[in-house]
C-alpha positions in Angstrom: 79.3 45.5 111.0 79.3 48.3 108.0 79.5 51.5 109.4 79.7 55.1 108.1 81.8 57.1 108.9 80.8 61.2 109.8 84.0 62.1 109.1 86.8 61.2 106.4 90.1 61.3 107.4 93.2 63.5 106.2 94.4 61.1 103.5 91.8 60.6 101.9 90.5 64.3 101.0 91.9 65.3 97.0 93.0 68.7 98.1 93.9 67.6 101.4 97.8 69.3 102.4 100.1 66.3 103.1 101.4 66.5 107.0 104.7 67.6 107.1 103.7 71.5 105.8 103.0 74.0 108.4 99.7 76.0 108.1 101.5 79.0 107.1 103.1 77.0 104.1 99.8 75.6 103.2 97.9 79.0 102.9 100.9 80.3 101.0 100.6 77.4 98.8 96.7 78.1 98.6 96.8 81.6 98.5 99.3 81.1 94.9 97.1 78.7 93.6 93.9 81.0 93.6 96.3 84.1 91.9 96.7 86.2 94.9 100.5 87.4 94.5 102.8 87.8 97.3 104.9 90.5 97.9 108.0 90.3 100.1 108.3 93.0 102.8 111.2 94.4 102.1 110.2 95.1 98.4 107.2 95.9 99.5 108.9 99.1 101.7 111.6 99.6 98.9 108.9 100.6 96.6 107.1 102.7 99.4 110.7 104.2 100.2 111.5 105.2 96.4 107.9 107.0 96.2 108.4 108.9 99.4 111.9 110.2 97.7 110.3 110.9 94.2 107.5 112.7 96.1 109.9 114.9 98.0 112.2 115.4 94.6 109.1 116.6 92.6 107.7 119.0 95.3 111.1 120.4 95.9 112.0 120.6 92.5 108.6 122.6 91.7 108.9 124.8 94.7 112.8 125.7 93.6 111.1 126.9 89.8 108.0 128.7 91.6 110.4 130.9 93.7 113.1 131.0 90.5 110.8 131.7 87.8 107.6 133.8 89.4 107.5 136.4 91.5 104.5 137.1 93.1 104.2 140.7 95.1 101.2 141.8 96.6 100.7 145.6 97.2 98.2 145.5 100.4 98.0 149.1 100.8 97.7 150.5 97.2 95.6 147.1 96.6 97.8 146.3 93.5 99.2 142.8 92.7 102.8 142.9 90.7 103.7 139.3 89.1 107.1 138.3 87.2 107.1 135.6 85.2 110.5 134.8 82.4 111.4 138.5 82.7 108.1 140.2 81.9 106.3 141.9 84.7 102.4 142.5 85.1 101.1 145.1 86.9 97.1 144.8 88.1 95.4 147.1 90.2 92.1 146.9 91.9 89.1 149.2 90.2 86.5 150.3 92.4 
């Protein structure tokens, strides 16, 4: 009697994953085939690591030539600002 059958087995699909790899393996091995790059954890927190450092360098670096280089005084009572910058001072006062 010829039958048909609702479902086709494993072997014989085309892009069937043989048996012996795990389902992890296979959606690595799908996931690659479509283009989607992997990236290993611990490059993955290296990189986050290094831009955390050169964060910190850069801020601290610019807040070491803010305080070095300008000098910012404000004058509350007489309402006058005073600011320094390479050696030459400015002096602005509030007109009423």
């Amino acid at each position: 009697m010829l039958g048909c059958s609702i479902r086709k087995s494993s072997d014989q699909s085309s892009l069937a994953a043989p048996r012996g790899l795990s389902q992890p393996n296979t959606s690595f091995i799908a996931s690659y085939s479509l283009g989607i790059h992997h990236l290993l954890l611990i490059v993955y927190l290296q990189v986050l690591i290094t831009l955390l450092l050169l964060t910190i360098f850069l801020y601290s670096n610019l807040h070491h030539f803010l305080v070095k280089h300008i000098n910012i005084q404000f004058l509350m009572k007489s309402e006058q600002v005073q600011l320094s910058f390479n050696h030459q001072s400015f002096h602005f006062v509030k007109s009423h």
